[in-house]
LUMDO-228961 format. One record per residue (C-alpha): residue number from 1; x, y, z. Coordinates in pm, 1 decimal. Example, Ala and Ser with C-alpha at 12.3 -4.5 7.8 and 13.67 -1.06 7.14 Angstrom:
REM LUMDO-228961
(1, (1230.0, -450.0, 780.0))
(2, (1367.0, -106.0, 714.0))
END
This chain:
REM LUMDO-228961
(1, (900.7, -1309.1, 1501.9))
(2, (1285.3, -1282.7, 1456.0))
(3, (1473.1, -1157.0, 1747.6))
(4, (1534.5, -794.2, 1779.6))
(5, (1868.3, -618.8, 1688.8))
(6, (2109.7, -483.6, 1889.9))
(7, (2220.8, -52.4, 1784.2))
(8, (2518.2, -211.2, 1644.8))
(9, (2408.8, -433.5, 1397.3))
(10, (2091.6, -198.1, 1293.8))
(11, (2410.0, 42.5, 1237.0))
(12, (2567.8, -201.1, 940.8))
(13, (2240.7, -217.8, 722.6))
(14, (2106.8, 147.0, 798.6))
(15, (2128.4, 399.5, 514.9))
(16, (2331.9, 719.1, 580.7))
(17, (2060.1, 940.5, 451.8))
(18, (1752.7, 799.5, 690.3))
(19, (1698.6, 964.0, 1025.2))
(20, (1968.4, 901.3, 1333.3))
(21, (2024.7, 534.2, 1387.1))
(22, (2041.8, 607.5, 1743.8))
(23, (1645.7, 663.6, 1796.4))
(24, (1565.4, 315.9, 1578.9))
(25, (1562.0, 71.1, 1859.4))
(26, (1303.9, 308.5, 2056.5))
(27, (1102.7, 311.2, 1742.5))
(28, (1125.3, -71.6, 1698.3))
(29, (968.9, -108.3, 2041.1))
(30, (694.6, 91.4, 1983.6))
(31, (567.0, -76.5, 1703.2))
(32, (698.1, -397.7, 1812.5))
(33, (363.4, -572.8, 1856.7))
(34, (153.1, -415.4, 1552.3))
(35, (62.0, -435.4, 1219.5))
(36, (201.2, -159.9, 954.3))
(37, (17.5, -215.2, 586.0))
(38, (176.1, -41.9, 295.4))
(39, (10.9, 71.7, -28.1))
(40, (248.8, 139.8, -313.8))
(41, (79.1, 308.4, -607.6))
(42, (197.9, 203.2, -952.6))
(43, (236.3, 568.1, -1041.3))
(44, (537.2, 585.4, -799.1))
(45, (688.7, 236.1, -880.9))
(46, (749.1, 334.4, -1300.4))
(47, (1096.9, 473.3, -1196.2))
(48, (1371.8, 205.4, -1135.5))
(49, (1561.0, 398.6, -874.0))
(50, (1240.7, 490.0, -683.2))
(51, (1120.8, 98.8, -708.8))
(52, (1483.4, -33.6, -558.5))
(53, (1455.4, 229.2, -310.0))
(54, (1160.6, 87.7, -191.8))
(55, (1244.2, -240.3, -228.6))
(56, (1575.0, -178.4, -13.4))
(57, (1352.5, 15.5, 275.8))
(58, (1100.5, -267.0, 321.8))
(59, (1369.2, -517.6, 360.1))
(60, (1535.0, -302.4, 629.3))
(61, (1180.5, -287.9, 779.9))
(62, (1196.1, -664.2, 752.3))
(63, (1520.6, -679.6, 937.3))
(64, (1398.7, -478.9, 1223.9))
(65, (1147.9, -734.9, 1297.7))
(66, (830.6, -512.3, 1200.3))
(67, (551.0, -694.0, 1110.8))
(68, (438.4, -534.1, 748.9))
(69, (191.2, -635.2, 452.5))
(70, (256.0, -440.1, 104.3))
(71, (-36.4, -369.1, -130.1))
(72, (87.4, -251.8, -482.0))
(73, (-64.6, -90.3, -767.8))
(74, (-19.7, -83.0, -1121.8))
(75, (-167.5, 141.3, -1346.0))
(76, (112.3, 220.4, -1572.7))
(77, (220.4, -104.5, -1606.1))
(78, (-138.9, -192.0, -1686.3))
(79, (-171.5, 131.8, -1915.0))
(80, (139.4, 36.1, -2106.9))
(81, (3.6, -304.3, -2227.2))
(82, (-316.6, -208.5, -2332.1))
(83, (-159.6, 16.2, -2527.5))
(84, (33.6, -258.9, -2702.2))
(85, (-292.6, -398.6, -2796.0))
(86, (-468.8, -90.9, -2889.8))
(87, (-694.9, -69.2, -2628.3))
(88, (-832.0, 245.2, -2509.7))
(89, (-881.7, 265.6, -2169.0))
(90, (-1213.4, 402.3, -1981.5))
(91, (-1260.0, 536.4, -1634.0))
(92, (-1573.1, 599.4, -1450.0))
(93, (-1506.2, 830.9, -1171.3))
(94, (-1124.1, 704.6, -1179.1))
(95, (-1199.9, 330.5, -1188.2))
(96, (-1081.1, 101.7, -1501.5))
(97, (-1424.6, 0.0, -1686.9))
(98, (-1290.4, -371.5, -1681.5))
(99, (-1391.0, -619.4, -1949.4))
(100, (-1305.4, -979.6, -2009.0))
(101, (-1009.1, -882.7, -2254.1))
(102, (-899.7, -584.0, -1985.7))
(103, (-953.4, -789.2, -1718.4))
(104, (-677.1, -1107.5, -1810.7))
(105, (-429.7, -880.7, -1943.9))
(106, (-426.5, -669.0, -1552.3))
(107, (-444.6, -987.2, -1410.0))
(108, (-116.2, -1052.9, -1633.7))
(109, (42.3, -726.6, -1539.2))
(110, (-2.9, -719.9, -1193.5))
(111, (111.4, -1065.6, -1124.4))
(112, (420.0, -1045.9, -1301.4))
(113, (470.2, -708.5, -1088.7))
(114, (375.3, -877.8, -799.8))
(115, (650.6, -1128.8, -843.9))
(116, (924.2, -861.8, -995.2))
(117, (864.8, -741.7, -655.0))
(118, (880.9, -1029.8, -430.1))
(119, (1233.8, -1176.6, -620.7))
(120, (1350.7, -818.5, -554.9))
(121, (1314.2, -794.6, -201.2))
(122, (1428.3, -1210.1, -188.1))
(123, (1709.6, -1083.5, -365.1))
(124, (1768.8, -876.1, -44.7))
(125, (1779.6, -1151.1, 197.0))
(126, (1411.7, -1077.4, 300.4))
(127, (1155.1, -1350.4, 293.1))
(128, (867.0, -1218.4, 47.2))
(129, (574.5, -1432.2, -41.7))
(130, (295.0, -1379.5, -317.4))
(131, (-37.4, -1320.7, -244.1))
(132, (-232.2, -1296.1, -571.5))
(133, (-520.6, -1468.1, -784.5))
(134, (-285.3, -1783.6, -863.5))
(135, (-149.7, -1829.0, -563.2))
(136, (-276.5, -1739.5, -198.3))
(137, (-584.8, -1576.1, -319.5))
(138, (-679.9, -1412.5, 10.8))
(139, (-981.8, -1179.4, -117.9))
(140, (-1386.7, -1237.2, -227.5))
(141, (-1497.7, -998.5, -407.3))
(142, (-1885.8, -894.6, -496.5))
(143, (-1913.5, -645.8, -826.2))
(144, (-1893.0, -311.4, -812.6))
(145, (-2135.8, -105.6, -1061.6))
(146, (-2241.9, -334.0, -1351.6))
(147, (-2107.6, -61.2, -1594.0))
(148, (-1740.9, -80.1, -1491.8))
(149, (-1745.2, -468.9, -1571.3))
(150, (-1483.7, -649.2, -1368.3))
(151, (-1426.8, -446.7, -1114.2))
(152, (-1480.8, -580.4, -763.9))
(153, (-1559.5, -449.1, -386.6))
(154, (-1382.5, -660.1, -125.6))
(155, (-1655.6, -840.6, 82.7))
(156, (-1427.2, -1108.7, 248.4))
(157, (-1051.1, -1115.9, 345.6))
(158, (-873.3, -1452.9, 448.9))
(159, (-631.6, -1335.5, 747.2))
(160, (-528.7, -1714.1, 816.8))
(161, (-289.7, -1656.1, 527.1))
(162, (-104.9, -1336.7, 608.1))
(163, (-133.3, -1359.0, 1012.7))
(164, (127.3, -1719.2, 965.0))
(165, (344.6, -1526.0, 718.1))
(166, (365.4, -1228.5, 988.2))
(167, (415.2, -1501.3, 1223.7))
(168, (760.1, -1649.1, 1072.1))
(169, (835.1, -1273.9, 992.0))
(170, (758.9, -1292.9, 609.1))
(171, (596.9, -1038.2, 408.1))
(172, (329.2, -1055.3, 232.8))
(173, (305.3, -884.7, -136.4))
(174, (-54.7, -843.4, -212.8))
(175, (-186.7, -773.8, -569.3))
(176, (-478.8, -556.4, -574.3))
(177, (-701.8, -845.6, -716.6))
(178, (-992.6, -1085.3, -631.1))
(179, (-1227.5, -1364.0, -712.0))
(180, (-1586.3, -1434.8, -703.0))
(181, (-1768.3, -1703.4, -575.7))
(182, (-1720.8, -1890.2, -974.6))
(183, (-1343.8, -1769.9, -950.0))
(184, (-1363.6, -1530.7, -1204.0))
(185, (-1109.1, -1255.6, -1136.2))
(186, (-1177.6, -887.4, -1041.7))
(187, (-974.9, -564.4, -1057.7))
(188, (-969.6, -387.1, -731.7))
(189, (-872.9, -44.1, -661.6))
(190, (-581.3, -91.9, -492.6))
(191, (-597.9, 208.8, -235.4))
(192, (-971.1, 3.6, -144.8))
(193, (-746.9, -342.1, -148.0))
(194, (-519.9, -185.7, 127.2))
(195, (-777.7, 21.5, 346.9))
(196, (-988.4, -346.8, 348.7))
(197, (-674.5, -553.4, 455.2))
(198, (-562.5, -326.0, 726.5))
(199, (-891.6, -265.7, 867.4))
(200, (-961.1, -649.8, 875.7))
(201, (-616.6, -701.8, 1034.4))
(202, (-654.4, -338.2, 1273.6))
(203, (-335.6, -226.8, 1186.5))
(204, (-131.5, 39.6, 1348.3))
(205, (-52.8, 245.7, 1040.0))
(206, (-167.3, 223.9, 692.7))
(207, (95.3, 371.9, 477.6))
(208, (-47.0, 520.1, 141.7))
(209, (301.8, 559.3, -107.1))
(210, (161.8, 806.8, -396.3))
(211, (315.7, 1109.0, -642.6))
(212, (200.1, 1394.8, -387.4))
(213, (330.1, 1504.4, -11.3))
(214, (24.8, 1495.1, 132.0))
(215, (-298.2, 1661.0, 161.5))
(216, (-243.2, 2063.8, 137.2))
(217, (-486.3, 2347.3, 325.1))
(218, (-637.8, 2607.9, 137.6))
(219, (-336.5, 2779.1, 158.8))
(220, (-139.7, 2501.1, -87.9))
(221, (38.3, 2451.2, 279.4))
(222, (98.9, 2043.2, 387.8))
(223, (-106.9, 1938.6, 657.1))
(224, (105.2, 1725.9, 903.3))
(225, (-176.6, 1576.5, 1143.7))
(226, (-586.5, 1609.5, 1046.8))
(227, (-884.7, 1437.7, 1212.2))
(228, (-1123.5, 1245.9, 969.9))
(229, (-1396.8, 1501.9, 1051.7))
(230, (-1154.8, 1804.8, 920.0))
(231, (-1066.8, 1629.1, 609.3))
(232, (-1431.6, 1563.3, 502.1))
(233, (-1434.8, 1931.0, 568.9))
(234, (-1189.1, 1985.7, 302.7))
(235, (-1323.3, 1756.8, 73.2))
(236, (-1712.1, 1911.2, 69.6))
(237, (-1522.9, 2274.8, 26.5))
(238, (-1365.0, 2159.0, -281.1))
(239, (-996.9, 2195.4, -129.3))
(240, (-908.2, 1828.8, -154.0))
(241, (-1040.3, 1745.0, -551.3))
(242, (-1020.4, 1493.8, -838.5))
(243, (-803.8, 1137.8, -795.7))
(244, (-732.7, 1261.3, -414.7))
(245, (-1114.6, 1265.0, -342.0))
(246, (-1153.1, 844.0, -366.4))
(247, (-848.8, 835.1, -152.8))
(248, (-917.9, 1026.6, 115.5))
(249, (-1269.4, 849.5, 144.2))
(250, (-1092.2, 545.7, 193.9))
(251, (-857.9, 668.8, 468.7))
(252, (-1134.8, 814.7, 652.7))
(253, (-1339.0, 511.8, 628.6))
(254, (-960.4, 286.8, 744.9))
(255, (-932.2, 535.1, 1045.8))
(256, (-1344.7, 500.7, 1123.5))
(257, (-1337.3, 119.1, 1133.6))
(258, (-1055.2, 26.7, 1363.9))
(259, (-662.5, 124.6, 1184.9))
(260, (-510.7, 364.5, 1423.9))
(261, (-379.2, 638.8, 1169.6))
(262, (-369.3, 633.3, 796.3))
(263, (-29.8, 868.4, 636.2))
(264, (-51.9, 980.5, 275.5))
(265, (337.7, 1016.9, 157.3))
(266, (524.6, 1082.0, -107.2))
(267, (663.4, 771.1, -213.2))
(268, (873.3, 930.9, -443.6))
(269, (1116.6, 1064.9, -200.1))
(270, (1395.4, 864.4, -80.1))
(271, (1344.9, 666.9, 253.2))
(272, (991.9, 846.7, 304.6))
(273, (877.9, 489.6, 438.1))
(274, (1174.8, 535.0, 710.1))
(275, (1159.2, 903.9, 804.1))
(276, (746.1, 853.4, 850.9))
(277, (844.3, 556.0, 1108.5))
(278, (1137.0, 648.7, 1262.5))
(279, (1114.7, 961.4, 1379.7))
(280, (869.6, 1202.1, 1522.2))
(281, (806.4, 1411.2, 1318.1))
(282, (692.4, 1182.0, 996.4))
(283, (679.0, 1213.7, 690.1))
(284, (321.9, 1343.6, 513.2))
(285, (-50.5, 1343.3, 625.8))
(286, (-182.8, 1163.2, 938.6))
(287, (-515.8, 1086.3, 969.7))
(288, (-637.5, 965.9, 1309.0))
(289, (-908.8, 1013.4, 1551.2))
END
């Protein structure tokens, strides 16, 4: 763990538009001694701006001593290349039907992702490291339904791996992506890569980045704090619908099974990372008991 700043030197790397420097060091404190996992969907990563955004907020996080993980997508990236080869992509109930063609050019994609993103934050002066299929493989997956191919369910995640990066304050860069007990590699969804790794670790806060706020009411106002029973509510009324449904089962399943709140963010917006940690009131949707 790297020793913890004093107000005066957080005050030379923090940005001018994040919340008041002053309340950082109370903040740093209180999460100190846990574990913060952070899902970045591909959908917000296309722009450049947004991606060196993000890039520049996990390296202050980094800096502060805060022990994170980052899970990333990569849809578009992935969309964009199968494209290039005229292939047509298929979802079943928004998961990529995955065969062996599909399957080695996501593996492609999201590796070379994975490491545009851990030379970027390097770049910074953090200390990223890749965890991926060809090197640091930390999850077994079983198959998911036959018909989406590819496609695998977490059943086993290596913590030896990310607990001694934590340990010399490193950050681990996961690629939603897994092999089976031959080695064959498996497509994961990566909101189900992130929800497994932080439960298996118990983490504080699971951070979902997406292209929404948060989770609106029926009156298409954002809901700041829900319990997991209320938001089942809204998803058996129909209020909470389409792409949001699989991710909402996921955070209610984190928050059931040991991570202490689960926020759904806009990852769009500058510093939403920061403004979700650092001050009280947050940022999007928590989800906690």
């Amino acid at each position: 763990m790297s020793e913890e700043k004093s107000l005066d030197e957080i005050k030379k790397f923090w940005p001018n538009d994040a919340p008041d420097v002053n309340n950082v060091p109370k903040y740093v404190k209180k999460y100190k001694k846990d574990l913060l996992v952070i899902k970045y969907g591909g959908n917000v990563l296309i722009d450049r701006n947004i991606f060196n955004n993000f890039i520049q907020d996990i390296s202050i996080l980094n800096r502060l001593g805060l022990s994170i993980v980052v899970v990333h997508g990569g849809g578009p990236r992935i969309e964009r290349e199968l494209k290039k080869e005229n292939i047509q992509s298929k979802f079943i109930n928004g998961l990529r039907v995955t065969d062996k063609k599909v399957i080695n050019i996501v593996e492609k994609v999201l590796i070379d992702f994975n490491n545009d993103i851990v030379s970027s934050l390097n770049k910074k002066g953090s200390n990223a490291v890749s965890i991926n299929t060809k090197v640091n493989n930390i999850i077994n997956v079983i198959p998911d339904k036959p018909e989406l191919g590819f496609v695998g369910v977490p059943q086993k995640i290596d913590l030896k791996i990310i607990k001694n990066l934590i340990n010399q304050n490193q950050i681990p860069i996961v690629a939603p992506l897994g092999l089976d007990k031959e080695n064959q590699t498996y497509n994961i969804n990566g909101d189900t890569a992130a929800s497994a790794i932080a439960k298996k670790l118990k983490s504080r806060r699971l951070l979902l980045m997406t292209n929404v706020e948060g989770v609106y009411d029926d009156r298409k106002a954002l809901i700041s704090e829900i319990k997991p029973y209320d938001m089942e509510n809204l998803v058996n009324l129909k209020i909470v619908q389409g792409g949001m449904i699989p991710k909402i089962k996921n955070c209610i399943d984190a928050v059931e099974n040991g991570v202490r709140g689960v926020v759904i963010l806009d990852g769009r917006k500058p510093r939403s990372i920061l403004k979700e940690i650092f001050s009280d009131k947050g940022a999007g949707t928590l989800i906690r008991k």
